[in-house]
C-alpha positions as CSV (number, residue, x, y, z in Angstrom):
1,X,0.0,0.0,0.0
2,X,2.8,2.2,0.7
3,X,4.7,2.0,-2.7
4,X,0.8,2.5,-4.0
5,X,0.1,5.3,-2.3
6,X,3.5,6.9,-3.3
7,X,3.2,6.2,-6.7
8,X,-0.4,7.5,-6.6
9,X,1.4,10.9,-4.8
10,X,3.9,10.9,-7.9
11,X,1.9,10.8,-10.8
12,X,-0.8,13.6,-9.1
13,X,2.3,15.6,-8.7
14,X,3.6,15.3,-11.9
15,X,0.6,16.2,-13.4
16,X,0.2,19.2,-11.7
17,X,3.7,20.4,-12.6
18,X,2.6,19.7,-15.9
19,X,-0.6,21.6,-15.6
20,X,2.0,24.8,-14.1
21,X,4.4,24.4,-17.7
22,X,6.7,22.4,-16.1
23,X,7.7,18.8,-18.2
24,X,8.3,15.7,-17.1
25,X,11.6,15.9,-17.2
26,X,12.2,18.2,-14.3
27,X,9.7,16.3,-12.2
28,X,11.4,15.5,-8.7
29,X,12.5,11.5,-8.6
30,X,8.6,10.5,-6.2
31,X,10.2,6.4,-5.7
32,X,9.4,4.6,-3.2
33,X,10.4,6.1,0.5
34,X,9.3,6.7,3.8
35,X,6.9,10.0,4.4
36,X,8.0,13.0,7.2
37,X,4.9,15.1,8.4
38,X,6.5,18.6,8.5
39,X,3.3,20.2,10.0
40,X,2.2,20.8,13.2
41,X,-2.0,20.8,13.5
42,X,-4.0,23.0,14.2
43,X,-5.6,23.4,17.1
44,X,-6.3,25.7,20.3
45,X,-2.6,25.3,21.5
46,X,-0.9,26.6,18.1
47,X,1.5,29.1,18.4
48,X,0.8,32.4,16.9
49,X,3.0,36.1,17.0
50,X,1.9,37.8,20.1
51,X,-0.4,40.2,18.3
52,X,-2.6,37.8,16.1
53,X,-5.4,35.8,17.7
54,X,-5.1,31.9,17.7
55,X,-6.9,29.6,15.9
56,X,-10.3,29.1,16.7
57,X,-12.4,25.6,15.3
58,X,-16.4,26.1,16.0
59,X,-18.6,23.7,15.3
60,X,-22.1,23.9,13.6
61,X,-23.1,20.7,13.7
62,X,-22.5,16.9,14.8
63,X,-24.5,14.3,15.6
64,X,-27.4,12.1,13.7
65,X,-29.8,14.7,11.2
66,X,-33.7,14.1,11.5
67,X,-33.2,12.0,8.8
68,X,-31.1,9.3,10.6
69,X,-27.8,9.9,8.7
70,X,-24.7,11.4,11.0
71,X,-23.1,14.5,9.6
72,X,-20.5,17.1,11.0
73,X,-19.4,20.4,10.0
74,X,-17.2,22.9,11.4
75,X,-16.5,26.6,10.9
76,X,-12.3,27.5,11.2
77,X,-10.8,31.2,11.9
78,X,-7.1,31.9,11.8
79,X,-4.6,34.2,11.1
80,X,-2.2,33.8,8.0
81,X,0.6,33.5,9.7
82,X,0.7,31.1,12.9
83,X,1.1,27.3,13.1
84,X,2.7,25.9,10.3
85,X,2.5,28.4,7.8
86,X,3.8,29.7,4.2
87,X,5.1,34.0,4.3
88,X,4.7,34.3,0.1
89,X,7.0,37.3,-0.8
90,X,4.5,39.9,-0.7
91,X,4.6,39.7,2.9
92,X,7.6,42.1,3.0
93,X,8.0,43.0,-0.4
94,X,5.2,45.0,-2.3
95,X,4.5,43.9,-5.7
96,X,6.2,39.8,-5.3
97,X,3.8,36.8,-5.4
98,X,0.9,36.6,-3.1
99,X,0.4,33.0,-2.1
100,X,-2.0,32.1,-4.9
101,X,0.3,33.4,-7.0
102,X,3.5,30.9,-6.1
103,X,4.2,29.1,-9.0
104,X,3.0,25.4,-7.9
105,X,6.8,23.9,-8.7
106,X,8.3,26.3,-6.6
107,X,6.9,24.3,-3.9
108,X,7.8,21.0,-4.7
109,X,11.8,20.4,-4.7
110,X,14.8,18.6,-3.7
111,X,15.8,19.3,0.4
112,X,18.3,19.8,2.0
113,X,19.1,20.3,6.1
114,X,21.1,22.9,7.5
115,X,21.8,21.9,11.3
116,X,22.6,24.2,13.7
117,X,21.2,22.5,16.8
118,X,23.9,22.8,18.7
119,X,24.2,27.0,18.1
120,X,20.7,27.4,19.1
121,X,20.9,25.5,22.3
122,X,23.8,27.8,23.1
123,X,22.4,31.1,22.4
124,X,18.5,31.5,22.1
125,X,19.2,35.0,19.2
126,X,21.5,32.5,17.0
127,X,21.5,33.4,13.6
128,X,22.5,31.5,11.0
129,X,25.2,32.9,8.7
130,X,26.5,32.4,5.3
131,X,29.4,30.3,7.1
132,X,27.1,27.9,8.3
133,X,25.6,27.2,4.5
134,X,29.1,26.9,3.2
135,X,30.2,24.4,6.2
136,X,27.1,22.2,4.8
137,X,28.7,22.9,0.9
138,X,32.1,21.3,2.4
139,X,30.5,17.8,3.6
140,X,27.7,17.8,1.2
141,X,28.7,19.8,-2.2
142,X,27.0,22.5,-3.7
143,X,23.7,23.5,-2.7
144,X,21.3,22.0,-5.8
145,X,19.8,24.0,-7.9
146,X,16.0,24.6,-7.2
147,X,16.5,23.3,-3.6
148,X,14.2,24.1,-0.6
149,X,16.5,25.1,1.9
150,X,15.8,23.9,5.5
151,X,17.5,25.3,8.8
152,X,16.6,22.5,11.6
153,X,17.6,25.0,14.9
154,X,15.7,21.9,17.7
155,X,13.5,24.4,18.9
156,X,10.5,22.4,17.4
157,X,10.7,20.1,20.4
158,X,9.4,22.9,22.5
159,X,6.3,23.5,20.4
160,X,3.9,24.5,21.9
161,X,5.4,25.8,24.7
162,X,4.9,29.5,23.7
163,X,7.5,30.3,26.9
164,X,10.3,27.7,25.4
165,X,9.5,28.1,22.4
166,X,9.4,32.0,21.4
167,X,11.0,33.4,24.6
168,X,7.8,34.3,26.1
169,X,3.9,33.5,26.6
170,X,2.9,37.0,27.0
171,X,0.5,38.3,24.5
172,X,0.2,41.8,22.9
173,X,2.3,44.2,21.1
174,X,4.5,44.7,24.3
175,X,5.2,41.1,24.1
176,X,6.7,41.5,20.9
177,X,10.2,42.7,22.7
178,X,10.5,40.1,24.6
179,X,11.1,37.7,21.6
180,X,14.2,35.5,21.3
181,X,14.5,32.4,19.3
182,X,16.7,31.2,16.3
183,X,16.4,33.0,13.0
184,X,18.5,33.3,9.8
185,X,20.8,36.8,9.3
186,X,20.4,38.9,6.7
187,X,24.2,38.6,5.6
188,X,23.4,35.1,5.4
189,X,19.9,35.5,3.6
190,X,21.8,38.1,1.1
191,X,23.9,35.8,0.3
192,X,21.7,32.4,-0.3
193,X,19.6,34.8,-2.4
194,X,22.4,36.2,-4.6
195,X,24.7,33.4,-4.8
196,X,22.6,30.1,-5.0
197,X,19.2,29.4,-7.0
198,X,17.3,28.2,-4.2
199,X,13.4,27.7,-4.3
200,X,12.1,28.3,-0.9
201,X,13.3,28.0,2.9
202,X,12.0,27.2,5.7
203,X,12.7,26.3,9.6
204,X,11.4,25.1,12.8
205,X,10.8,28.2,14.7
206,X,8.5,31.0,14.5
207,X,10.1,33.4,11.8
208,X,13.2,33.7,9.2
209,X,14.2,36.7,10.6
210,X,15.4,35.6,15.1
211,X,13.4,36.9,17.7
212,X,14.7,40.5,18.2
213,X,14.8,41.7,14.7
214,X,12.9,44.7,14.0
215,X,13.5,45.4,10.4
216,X,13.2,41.7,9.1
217,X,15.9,42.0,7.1
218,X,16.1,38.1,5.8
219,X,11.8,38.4,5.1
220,X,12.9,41.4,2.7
221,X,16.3,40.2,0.9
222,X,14.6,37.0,0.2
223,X,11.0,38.2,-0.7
224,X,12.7,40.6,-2.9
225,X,13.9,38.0,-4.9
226,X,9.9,35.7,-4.6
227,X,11.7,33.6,-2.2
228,X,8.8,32.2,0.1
229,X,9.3,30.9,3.7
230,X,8.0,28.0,5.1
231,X,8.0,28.8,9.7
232,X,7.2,26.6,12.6
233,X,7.7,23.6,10.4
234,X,8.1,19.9,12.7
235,X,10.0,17.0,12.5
236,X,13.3,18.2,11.4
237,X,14.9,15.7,13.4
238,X,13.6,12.7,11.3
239,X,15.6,14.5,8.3
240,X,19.0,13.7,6.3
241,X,21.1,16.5,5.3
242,X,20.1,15.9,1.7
243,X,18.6,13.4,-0.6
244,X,14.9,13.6,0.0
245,X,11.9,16.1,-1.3
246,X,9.8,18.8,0.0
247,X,6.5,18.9,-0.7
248,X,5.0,21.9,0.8
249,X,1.6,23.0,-0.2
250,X,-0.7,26.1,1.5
251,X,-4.3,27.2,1.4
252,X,-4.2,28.7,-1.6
253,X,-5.5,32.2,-0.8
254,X,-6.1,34.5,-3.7
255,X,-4.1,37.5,-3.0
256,X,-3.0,36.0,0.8
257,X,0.9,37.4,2.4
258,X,0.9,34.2,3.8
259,X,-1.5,31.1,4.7
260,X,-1.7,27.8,6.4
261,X,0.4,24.7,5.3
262,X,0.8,21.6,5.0
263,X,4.4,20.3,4.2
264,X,5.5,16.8,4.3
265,X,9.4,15.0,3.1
266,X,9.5,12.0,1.0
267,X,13.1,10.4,1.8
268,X,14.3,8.4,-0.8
269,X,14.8,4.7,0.3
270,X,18.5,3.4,0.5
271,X,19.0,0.9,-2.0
């Protein structure tokens, strides 16, 4: 059922990489392999920025209707960006994609995993820098072409912890100061988007930019260039440095900075 199921993943894919101008041909390799969840659910305990309200599930309706069949039906409210969740590049850059506007292959490519556990666990406001891509380059050559770029910083074990997890639990805009996880530095974001072709990036805390930023310097030199970012993602831990694919596919809201999502890995099997 498994190699089914894939197979059934592959050829939906491929077809809708088609359906977006893309060939064959440049179709990412769907064999056989185990599948990462790399979202978190949503529910009443998801982690949102201190000034947006949570997500709220209602429900209309469950049980058995008057004419004996059961139903259920539920009405969602949420912010765009909490949870797991896609920024598109309009969310700091006026005029890039919204998230409707993403071209579909742009979220589908090859992964790779940038580790800096053990900087994060040493210093909440770690940011990752352009030395820390180029260690990776040394043990695992060149960042591919197309890739989706993934900074694993651990801090996903703490979710949803909004204390361990962000730096604090308070809510509000005077919350917002108090603020310090892992992020990525601008240097560092300058240089990914100048020197290396990369499709999106993504990581397991809250945003690109680390807690105490204030200008959001890595949101705007990737958005500048429609580089989307893909926060609060899970199960970093279960990934390789390389050799497997994202899949990372959002509500698509028409003319949305930013939506929920739902990414998973597909690691290719050893043979």
């Amino acid at each position: 059922m498994k190699n089914f199921g894939l197979l059934f993943l592959s050829t939906l894919l491929i077809l809708s990489l088609n359906s977006a101008g893309t060939t064959t041909t440049t179709a990412p390799d769907f064999q056989a392999g185990k599948l990462v969840d790399l979202s978190h659910p949503f529910d009443a305990d998801t982690v949102y920025w201190p000034t947006a309200e949570g997500f709220k599930l209602e429900k209309d309706f469950e049980g058995v209707t008057e004419k004996g069949y059961f139903y259920a039906a539920n009405k969602f409210s949420t912010a765009e960006h909490g949870g797991t969740h896609i920024d598109a590049p309009v969310h700091f850059a006026k005029g890039r994609h919204t998230v409707d506007e993403i071209p579909l292959e742009q979220l589908i490519g090859e992964g790779i995993v940038v580790d800096v556990v053990k900087q994060s666990e040493a210093n909440r406001d770690y940011q990752v820098t352009a030395a820390d891509f180029q260690q990776w380059e040394k043990a695992n050559g060149k960042i591919p072409a197309g890739a989706i770029v993934i900074l694993r910083t651990g801090y996903a074990r703490y979710w949803p912890d909004r204390k361990r997890y962000m730096g604090t639990d308070e809510r509000g805009a005077d919350a917002v100061p108090k603020l310090h996880f892992p992020g990525l530095h601008p240097d560092a974001a300058r240089w990914l988007a100048n020197n290396r072709s990369i499709k999106a990036i993504g990581l397991d805390t809250p945003s690109i930019d680390y807690g105490q930023s204030t200008l959001f310097e890595s949101h705007r030199a990737l958005f500048d260039k429609n580089i989307p970012a893909l926060e609060n993602l899970a199960n970093l831990d279960k990934l390789p440095a390389k050799n497997f694919t994202v899949v990372a596919l959002p509500m698509k809201i028409k003319g949305g900075s930013g939506g929920p999502l739902r990414a998973i890995a597909i690691l290719k099997e050893r043979r």
